[in-house]
C-alpha positions as CSV (number, residue, x, y, z in Angstrom):
1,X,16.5,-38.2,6.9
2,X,18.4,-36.4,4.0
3,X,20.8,-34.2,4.9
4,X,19.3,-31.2,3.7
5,X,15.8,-32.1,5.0
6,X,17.8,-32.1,8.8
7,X,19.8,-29.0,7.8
8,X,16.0,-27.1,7.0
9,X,14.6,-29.2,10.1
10,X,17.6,-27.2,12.5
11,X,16.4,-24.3,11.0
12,X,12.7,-24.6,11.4
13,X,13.7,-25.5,15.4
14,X,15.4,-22.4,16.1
15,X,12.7,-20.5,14.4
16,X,10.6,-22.2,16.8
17,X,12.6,-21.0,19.9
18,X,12.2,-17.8,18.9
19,X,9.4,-16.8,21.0
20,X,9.9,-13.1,21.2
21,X,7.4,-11.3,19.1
22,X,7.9,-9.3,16.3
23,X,7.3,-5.8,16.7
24,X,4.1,-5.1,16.1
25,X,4.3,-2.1,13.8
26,X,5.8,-3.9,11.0
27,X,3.4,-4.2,7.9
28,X,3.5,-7.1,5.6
29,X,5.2,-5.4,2.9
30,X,8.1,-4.2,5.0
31,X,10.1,-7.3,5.6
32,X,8.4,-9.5,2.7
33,X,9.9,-11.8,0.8
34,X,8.8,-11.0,-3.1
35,X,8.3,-13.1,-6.1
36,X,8.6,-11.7,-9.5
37,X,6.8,-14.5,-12.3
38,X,7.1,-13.2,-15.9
39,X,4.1,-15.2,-17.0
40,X,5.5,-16.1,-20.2
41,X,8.2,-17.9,-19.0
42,X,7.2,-19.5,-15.8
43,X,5.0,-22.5,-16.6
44,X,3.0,-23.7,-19.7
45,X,-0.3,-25.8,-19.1
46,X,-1.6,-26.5,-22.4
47,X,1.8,-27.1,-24.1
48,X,1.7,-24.0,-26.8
49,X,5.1,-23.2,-25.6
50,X,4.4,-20.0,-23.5
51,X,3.4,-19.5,-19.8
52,X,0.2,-18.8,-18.5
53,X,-2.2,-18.3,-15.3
54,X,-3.2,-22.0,-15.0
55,X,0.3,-22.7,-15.3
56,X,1.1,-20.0,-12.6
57,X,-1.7,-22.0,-10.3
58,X,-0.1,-25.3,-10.8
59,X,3.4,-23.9,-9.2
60,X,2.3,-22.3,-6.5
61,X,3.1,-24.6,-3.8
62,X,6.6,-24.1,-4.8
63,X,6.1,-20.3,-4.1
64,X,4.6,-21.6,-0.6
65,X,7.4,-24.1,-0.2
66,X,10.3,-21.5,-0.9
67,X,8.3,-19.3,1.8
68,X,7.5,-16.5,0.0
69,X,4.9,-13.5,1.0
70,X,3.8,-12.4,-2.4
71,X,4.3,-13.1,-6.1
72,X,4.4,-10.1,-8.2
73,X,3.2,-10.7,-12.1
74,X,4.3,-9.0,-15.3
75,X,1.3,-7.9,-17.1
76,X,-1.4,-10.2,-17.7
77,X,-3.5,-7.9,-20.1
78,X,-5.1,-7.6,-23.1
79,X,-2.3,-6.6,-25.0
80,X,-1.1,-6.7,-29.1
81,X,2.1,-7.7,-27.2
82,X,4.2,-4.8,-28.9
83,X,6.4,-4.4,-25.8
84,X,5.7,-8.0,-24.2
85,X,2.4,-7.2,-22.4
86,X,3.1,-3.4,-21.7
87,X,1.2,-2.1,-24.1
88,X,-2.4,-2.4,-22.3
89,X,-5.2,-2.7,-24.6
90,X,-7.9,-3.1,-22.5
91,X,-6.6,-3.0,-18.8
92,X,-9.5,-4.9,-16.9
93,X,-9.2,-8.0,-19.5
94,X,-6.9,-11.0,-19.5
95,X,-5.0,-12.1,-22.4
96,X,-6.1,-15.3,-24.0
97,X,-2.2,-15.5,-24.8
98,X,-2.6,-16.0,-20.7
99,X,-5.9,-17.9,-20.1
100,X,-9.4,-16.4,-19.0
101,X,-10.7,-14.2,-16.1
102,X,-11.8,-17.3,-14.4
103,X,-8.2,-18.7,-14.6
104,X,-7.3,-15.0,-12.8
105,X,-9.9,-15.8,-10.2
106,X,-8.8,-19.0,-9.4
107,X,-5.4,-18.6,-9.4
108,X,-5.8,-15.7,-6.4
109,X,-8.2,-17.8,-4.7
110,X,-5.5,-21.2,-4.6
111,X,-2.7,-18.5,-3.9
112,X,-4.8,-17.0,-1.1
113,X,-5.7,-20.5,0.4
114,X,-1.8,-21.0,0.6
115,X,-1.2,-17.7,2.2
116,X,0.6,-16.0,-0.5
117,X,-0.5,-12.5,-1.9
118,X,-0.7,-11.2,-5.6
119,X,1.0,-8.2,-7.0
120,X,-0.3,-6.8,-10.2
121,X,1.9,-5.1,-12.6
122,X,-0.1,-2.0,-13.0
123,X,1.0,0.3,-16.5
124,X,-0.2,3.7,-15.6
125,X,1.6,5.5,-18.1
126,X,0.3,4.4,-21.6
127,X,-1.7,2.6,-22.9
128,X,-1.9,0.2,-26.9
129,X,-2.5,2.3,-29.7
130,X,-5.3,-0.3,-30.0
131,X,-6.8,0.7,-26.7
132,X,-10.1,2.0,-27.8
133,X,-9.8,4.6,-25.2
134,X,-6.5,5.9,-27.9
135,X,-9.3,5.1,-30.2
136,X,-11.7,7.2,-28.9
137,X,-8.9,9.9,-28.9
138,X,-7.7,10.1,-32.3
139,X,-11.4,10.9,-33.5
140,X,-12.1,13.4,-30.9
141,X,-14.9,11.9,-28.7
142,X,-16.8,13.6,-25.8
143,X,-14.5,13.0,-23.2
144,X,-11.6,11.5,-25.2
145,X,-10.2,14.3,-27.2
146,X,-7.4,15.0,-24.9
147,X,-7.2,11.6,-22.9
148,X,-3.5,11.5,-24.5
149,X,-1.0,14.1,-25.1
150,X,-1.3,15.4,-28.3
151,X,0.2,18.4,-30.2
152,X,0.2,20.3,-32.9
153,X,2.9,19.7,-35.5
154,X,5.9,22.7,-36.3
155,X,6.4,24.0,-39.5
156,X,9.7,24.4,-40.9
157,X,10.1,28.2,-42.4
158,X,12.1,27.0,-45.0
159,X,10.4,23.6,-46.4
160,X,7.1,24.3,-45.5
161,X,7.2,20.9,-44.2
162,X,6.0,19.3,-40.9
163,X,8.0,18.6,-38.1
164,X,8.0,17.2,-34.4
165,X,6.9,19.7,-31.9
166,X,10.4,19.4,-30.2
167,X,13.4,17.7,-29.7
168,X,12.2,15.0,-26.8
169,X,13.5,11.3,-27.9
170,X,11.7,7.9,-26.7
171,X,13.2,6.4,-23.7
172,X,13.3,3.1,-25.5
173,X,15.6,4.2,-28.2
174,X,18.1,5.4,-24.9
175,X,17.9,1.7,-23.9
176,X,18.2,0.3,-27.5
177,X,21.2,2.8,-28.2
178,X,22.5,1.6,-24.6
179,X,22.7,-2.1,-25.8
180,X,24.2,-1.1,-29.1
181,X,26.9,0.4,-27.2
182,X,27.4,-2.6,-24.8
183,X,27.8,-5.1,-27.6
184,X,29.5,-3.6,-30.4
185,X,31.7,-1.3,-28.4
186,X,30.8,1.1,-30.7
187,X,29.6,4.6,-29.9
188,X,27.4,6.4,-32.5
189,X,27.3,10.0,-33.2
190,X,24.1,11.1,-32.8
191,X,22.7,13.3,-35.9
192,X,19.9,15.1,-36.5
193,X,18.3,12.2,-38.5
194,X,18.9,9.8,-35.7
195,X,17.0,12.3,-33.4
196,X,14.1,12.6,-35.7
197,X,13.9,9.1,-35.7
198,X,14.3,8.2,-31.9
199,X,11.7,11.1,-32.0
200,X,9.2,10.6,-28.8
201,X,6.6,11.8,-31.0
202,X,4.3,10.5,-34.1
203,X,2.4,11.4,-36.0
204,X,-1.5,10.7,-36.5
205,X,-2.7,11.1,-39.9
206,X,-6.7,11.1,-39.2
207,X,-6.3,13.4,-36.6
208,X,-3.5,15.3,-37.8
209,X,-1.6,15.6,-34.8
210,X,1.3,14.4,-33.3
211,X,0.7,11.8,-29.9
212,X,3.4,11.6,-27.2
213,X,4.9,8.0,-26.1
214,X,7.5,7.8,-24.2
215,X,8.3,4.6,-24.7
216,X,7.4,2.6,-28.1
217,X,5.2,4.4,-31.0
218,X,2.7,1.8,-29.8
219,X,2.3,3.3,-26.3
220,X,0.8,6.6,-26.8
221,X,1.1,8.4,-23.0
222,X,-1.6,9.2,-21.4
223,X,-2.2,12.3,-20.3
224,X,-2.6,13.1,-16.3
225,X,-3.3,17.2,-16.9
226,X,-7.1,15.7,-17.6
227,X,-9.0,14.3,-14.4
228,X,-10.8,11.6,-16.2
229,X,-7.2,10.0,-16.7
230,X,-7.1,9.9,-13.6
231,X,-10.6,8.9,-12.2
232,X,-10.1,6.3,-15.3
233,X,-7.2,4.5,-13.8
234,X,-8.4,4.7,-10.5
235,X,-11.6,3.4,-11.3
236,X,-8.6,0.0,-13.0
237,X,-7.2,-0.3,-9.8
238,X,-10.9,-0.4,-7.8
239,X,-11.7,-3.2,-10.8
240,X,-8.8,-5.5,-9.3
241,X,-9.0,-4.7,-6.0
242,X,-12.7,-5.6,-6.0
243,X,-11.2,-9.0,-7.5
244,X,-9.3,-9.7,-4.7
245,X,-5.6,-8.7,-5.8
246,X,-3.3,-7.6,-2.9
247,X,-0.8,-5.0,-4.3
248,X,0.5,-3.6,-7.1
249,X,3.7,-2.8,-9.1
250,X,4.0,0.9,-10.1
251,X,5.4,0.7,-14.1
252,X,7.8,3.6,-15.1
253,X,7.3,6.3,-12.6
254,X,9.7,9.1,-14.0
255,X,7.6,9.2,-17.0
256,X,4.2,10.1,-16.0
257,X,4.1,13.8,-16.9
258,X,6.3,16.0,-18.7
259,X,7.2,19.9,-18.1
260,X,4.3,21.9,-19.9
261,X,5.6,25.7,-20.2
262,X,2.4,28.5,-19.2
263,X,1.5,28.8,-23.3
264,X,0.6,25.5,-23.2
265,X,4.1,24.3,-25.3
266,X,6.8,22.2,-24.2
267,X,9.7,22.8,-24.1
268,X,13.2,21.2,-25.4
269,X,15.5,19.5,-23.6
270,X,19.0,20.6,-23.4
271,X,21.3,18.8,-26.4
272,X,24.5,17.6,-26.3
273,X,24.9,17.1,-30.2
274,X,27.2,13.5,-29.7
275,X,24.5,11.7,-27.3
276,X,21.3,11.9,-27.2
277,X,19.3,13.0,-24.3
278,X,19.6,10.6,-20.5
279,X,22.8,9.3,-22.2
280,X,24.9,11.8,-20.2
281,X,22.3,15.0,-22.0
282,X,19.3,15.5,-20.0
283,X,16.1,14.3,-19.6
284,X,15.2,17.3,-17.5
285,X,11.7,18.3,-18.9
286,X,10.7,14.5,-19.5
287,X,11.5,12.9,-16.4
288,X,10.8,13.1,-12.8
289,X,8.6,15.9,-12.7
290,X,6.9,16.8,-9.4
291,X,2.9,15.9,-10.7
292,X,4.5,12.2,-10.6
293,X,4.6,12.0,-6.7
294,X,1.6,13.5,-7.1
295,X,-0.3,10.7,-8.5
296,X,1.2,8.5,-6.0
297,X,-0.4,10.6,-3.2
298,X,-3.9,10.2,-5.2
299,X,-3.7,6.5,-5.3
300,X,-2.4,6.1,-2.2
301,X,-5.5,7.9,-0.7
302,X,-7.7,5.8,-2.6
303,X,-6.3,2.6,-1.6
304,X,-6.4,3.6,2.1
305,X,-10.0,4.4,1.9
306,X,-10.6,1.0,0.1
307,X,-8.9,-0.4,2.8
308,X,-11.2,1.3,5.6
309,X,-14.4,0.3,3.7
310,X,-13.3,-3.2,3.1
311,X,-10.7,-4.2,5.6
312,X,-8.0,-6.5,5.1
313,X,-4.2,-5.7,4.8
314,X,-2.5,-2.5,3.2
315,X,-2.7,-2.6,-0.2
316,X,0.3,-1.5,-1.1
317,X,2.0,0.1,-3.8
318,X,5.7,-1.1,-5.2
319,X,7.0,2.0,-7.3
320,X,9.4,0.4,-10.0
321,X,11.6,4.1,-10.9
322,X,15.1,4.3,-12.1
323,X,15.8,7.5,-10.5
324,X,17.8,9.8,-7.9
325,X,17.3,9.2,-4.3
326,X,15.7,11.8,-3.3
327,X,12.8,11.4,-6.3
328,X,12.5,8.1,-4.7
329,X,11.9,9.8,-1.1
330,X,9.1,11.7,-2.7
331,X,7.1,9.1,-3.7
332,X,6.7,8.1,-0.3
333,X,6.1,11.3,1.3
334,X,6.8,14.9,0.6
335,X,6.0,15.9,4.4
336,X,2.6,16.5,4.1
337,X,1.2,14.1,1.6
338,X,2.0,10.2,1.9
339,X,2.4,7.7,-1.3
340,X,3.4,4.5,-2.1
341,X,5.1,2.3,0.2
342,X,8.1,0.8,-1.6
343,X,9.8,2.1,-4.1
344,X,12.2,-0.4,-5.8
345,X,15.8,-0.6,-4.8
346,X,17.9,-1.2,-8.0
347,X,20.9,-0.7,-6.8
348,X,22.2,-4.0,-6.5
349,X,21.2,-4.2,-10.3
350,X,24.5,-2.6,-11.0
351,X,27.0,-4.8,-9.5
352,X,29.1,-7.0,-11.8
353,X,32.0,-9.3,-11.5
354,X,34.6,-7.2,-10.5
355,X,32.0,-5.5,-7.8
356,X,33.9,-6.0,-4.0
357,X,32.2,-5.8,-0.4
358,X,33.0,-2.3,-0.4
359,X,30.9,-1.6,-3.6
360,X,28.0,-3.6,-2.0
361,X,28.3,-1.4,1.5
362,X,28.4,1.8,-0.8
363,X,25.3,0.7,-2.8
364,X,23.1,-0.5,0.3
365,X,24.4,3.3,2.2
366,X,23.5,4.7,-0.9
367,X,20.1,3.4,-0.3
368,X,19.8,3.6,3.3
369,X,21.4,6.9,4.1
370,X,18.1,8.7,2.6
371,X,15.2,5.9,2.3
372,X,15.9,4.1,6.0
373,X,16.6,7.6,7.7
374,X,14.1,9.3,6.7
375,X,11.2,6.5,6.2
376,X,12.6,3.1,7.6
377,X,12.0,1.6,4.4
378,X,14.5,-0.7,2.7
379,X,14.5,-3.6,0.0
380,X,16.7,-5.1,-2.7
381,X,16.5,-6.4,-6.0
382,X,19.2,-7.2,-7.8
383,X,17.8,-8.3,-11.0
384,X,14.8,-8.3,-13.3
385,X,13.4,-8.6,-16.7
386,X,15.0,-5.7,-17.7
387,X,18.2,-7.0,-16.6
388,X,20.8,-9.3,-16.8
389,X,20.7,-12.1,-14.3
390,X,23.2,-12.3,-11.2
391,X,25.0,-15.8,-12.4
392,X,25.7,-13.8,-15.8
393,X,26.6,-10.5,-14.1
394,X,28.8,-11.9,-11.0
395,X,29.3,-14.9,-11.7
396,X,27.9,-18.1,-10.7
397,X,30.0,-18.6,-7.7
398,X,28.7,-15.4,-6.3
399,X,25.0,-16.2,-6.4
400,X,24.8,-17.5,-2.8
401,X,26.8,-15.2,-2.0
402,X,24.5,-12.3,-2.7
403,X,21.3,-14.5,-1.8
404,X,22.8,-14.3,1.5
405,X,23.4,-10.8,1.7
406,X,20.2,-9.8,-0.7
407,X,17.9,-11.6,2.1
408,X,20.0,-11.3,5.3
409,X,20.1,-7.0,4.9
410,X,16.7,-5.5,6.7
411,X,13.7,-4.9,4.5
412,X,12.0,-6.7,1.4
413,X,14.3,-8.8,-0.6
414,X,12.9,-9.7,-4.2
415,X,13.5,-12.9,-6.0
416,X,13.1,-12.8,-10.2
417,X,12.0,-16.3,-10.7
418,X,15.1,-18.5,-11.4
419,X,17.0,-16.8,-9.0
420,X,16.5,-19.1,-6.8
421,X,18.5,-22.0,-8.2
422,X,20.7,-19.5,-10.1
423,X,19.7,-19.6,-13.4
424,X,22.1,-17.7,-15.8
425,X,20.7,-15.5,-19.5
426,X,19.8,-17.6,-21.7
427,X,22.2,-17.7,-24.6
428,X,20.2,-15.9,-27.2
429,X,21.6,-13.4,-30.0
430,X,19.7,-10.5,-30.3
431,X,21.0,-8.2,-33.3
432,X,20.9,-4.8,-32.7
433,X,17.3,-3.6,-34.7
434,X,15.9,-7.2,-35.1
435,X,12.5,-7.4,-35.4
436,X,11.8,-10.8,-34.4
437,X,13.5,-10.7,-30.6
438,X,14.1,-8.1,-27.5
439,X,17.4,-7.3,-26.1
440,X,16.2,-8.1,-22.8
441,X,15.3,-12.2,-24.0
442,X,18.3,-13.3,-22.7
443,X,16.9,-12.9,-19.1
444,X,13.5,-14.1,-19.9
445,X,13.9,-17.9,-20.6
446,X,11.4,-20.3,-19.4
447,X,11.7,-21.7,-15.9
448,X,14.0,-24.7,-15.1
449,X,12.1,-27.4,-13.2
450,X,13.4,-30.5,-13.9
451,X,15.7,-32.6,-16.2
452,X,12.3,-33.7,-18.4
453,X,12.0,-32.2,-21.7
454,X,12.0,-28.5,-22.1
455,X,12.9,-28.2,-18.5
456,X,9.3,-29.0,-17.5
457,X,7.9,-26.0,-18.4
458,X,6.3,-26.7,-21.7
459,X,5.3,-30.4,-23.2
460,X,5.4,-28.3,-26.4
461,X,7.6,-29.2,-29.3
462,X,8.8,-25.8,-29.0
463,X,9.0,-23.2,-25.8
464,X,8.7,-18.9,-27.2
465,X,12.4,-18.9,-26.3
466,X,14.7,-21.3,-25.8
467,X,15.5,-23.4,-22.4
468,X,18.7,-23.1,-21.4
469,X,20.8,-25.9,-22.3
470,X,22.6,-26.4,-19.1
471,X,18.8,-27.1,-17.5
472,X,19.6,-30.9,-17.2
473,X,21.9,-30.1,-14.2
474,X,20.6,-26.9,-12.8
475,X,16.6,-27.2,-11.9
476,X,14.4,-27.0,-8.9
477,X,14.2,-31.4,-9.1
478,X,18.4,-31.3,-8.7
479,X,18.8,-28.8,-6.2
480,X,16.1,-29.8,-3.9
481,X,17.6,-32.9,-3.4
482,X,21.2,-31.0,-2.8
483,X,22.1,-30.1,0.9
484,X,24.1,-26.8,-0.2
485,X,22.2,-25.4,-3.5
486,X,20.7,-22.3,-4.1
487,X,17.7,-23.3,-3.6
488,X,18.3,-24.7,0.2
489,X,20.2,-21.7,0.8
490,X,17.3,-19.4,-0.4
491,X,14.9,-21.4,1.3
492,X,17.0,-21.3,4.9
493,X,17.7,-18.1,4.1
494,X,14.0,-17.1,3.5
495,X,13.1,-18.7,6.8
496,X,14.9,-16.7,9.0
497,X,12.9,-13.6,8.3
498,X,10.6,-15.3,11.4
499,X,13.3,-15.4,14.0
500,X,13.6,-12.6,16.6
501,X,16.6,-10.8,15.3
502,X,15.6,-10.9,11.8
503,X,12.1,-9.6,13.2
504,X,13.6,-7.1,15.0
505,X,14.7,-4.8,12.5
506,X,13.3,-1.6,13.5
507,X,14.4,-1.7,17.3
508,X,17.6,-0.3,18.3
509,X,20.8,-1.9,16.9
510,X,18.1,-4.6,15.5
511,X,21.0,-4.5,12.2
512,X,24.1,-3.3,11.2
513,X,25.8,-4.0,7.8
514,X,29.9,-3.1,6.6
515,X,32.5,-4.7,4.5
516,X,34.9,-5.4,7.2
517,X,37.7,-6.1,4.4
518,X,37.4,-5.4,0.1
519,X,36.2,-8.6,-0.4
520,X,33.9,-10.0,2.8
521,X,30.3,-8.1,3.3
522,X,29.1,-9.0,7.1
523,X,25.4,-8.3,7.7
524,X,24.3,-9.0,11.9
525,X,20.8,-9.2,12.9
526,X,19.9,-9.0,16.6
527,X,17.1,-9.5,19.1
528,X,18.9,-7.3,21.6
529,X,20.6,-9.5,24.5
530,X,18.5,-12.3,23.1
531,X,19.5,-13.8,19.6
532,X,22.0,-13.3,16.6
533,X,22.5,-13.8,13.4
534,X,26.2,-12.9,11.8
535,X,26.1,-13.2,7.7
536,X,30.0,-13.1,6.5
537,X,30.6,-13.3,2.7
538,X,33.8,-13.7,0.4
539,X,33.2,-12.4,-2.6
540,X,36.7,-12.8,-3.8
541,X,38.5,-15.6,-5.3
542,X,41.2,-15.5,-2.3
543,X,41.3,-16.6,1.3
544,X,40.3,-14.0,3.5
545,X,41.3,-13.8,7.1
546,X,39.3,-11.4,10.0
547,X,40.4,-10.5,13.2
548,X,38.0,-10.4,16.7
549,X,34.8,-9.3,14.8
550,X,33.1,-10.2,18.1
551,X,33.2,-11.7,21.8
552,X,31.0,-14.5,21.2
553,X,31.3,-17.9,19.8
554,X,28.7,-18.8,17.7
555,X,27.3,-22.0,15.5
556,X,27.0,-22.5,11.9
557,X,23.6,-22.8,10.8
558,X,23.8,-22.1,7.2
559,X,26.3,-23.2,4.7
560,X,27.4,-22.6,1.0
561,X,29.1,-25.0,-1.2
562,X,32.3,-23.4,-0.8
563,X,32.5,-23.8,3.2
564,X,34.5,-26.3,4.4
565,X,32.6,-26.4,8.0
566,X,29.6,-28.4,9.0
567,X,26.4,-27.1,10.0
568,X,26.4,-27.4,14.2
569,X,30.2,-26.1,13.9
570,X,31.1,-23.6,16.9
571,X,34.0,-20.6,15.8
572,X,35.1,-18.7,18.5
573,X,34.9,-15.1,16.7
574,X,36.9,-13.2,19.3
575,X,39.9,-15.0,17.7
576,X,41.4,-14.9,14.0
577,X,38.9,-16.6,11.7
578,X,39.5,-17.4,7.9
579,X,36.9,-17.6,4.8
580,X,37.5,-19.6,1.5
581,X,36.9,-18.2,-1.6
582,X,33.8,-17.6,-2.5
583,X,32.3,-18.8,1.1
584,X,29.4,-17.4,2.7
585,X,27.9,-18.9,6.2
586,X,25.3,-17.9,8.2
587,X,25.9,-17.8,12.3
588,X,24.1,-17.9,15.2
589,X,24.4,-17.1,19.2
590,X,21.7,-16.7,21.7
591,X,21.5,-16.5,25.4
């Protein structure tokens, strides 16, 4: 037997002893392990270079095999692919880019068989401009006429001329203007031009009115004032649900409704003339508005009753938000009214190479000071398809590291596909302005599965963005036969969610977390008396030494490449231990 076959074996054998049950009010999605596909980039099955839904079905045993609860996909939609599948043009269709509704189907049914739920992305906000519900809109139809947010354009006194209704600016621009800023090193002053340009508003020339989107020109928001907006997307999640799907991912929370003022206007936001609005300027009448939670109250009532009519588990709802804390607690109740169940943690999104164990403990208290005291909810992502990937942002010698701590800390940990054999960005240049690439590519590359030709994910001569070069040495085929990869470690790590002390979060003392020095993070899970895990992390590039961080003498059971020990290894803890740089173990004791 391999040596990392035995090492998973060991593991699998103390799961086993583990015979004390897990508290019985834990729902699925509260300690899940999560698995985000972005479908265009995780397997192709009829060699056009892009992923798709059969492609999806064909991997699924590696989802089953890393031990996973539930894959979450990017959207799958009818879609002019403006902003990669987020601009919806018919939200209860699939793509052809993506396959056929009887791919869908049988893709949940094989994911089902194998245990594993699916999470929809579901893109409440807007919708295509080739929606024909935006359609419908622009020529006034019964029903339609104010499905989106339209308003009337201002005159200027002086020109007689046309002009935005106010001063709001698209979100996307912010991010655009944000990745300017990163790569050039260059900071822009921000005219009155520029502003008109970034302008969150355009305008419609048959109707003669200007439509709000948020986002891209192409995503005209929808507008929530109007019940049949509402019943509308209700009615798109009771179409998928009726399908069989599990969950689903909340898209861009903040920006559901905006501030309307009594007169029916809206209003500007406060300007700072060198940056443009939510670039240190305010985004205070276009974001995070309290009709947001709202919704989430709605749909979370209607996905309860579905759930009493139709039985099965909770079907949850994942709220992805880049916002404050305590906008986050909202979403899941205000006291009175309950909403969705997880919002996203991105706080580990924002670590970077020269982030220490102390900025990890102040980003996870950041999180659990409000969300854990107050609801008991906790997970962690720390990277996306909006962001650059943890090898690129840390380093690659801290990925274990952080898969460790990501999956050892109570709650849902979430895994971006690749993650879990480290894949770095992809080395694509995206000029600022390009038309013919994203900013955000670089973290989107196709899935590395083996050392065959374009990584195994396409047997296309070409792939919609490049493989990696280095996929030859880092794939799912290497690491699985490697005792100390990413892959083992996310897989070991992965199975101890089913062990007492990891299942034993919500009990008393079940977890604590600290950095007990700058560089090492410690997480301990604990079946009270019973079993414990100890997770100590070097995130530095020197030797670090701890002193008496417990009575007990436990066993190594889980190893990165940096450790000198040996799985089966006994260190007294009650003495002076050492770390190497860059080491991270996993310990156990029980009685």
């Amino acid at each position: 037997m391999s040596y990392h076959l035995l090492r998973l074996f060991t593991i699998a054998l103390l799961i086993a002893n583990s015979v004390i049950a897990a508290t019985t009010d834990v729902d699925w999605w509260e300690s899940a392990t999560l698995y985000h596909i972005y479908p265009r980039s995780f397997m192709d099955s009829n060699g056009d270079g892009v992923g798709d839904l059969n492609g999806v079905t064909s991997r699924l045993e590696f989802l089953k095999e890393l031990g996973v609860t539930a894959t979450w996909l990017s959207p799958i939609f009818e879609s002019p692919m403006a902003d990669m599948g987020y601009d919806v043009a018919n939200f209860t269709k699939i793509d052809p880019l993506f396959g056929t509704m009887e791919d869908f189907d049988a893709m949940l049914a094989k994911a089902h068989n194998l245990g594993l739920k699916i999470i929809l992305d579901f893109v409440p906000n807007h919708s295509s401009d080739e929606c024909e519900w935006f359609q419908k809109s622009v020529r006034r139809e019964d029903g339609y006429d104010d499905f989106y947010v339209w308003v009337d354009a201002k005159i200027d006194p002086e020109t007689g001329n046309r002009t935005v209704p106010n001063n709001w600016v698209s979100i996307f621009m912010i991010y655009i203007y944000l990745y300017e800023v990163v790569t050039t090193k260059c900071v822009r002053h921000i005219n009155l031009d520029i502003r008109l340009r970034w302008s969150a508003w355009s305008w419609n020339e048959e109707r003669h009115q200007y439509y709000l989107h948020q986002f891209l020109a192409k995503q005209p928001d929808l507008n929530y004032r109007n019940p049949n907006v509402r019943q509308t997307m209700i009615n798109v999640l009771k179409f998928w649900l009726d399908r069989g799907v599990d969950a689903f991912r909340i898209d861009a929370a903040p920006y559901f409704v905006e501030k309307m003022l009594e007169n029916g206007t809206y209003p500007d936001e406060p300007v700072d003339d060198s940056i443009p609005p939510g670039m240190g300027g305010s985004r205070k009448y276009t974001s995070n508005q309290p009709e947001n939670a709202a919704l989430m109250y709605e749909w979370r009532a209607f996905l309860d009753d579905y759930q009493r009519l139709h039985g099965g588990d909770t079907r949850a709802q994942i709220i992805e938000a880049y916002a404050p804390i305590a906008i986050l607690s909202e979403y899941i109740t205000n006291g009175t009214h309950v909403g969705g169940q997880l919002p996203m943690n991105f706080n580990f999104v924002r670590l970077r190479s020269s982030s220490t164990a102390k900025d990890i403990e102040s980003a996870a208290n950041n999180w659990m000071d409000v969300m854990w005291t107050r609801h008991k909810v906790a997970n962690w992502d720390a990277s996306n398809h909006d962001n650059s990937r943890l090898a690129t942002r840390m380093g690659a010698q801290r990925v274990d590291t952080m898969a460790m701590i990501m999956h050892a800390l109570p709650g849902t940990s979430v895994t971006y596909y690749g993650e879990e054999i480290g894949m770095p960005d992809g080395p694509i240049d995206c000029p600022h302005g390009s038309e013919t690439c994203d900013f955000r590519d670089p973290e989107r590359t196709p899935m590395q599965w083996d050392t065959s030709k374009n990584a195994g994910f396409s047997t296309g001569n070409s792939t919609w963005l490049p493989v990696n070069p280095g996929y030859k040495s880092l794939n799912v085929q290497v690491q699985r036969g490697v005792a100390r990869s990413t892959l083992q470690i996310t897989k070991g790590m992965i199975a101890l969610k089913k062990t007492a002390a990891f299942k034993a979060f919500k009990e008393d003392g079940g977890f604590s977390y600290a950095a007990v020095s700058e560089q090492v993070f410690q997480v301990v899970r604990t079946a009270a008396g019973r079993e414990e895990y100890r997770v100590l992390a070097n995130l530095g590039n020197q030797i670090e030494y701890l002193e008496r961080l417990t009575n007990k003498t436990m066993e190594y059971v889980l190893l990165n490449s940096y450790s000198p020990h040996k799985n089966g290894d006994k260190v007294d803890l009650s003495k002076r231990i050492h770390l190497m740089p860059y080491e991270a173990v996993v310990l156990r004791w029980s009685a």
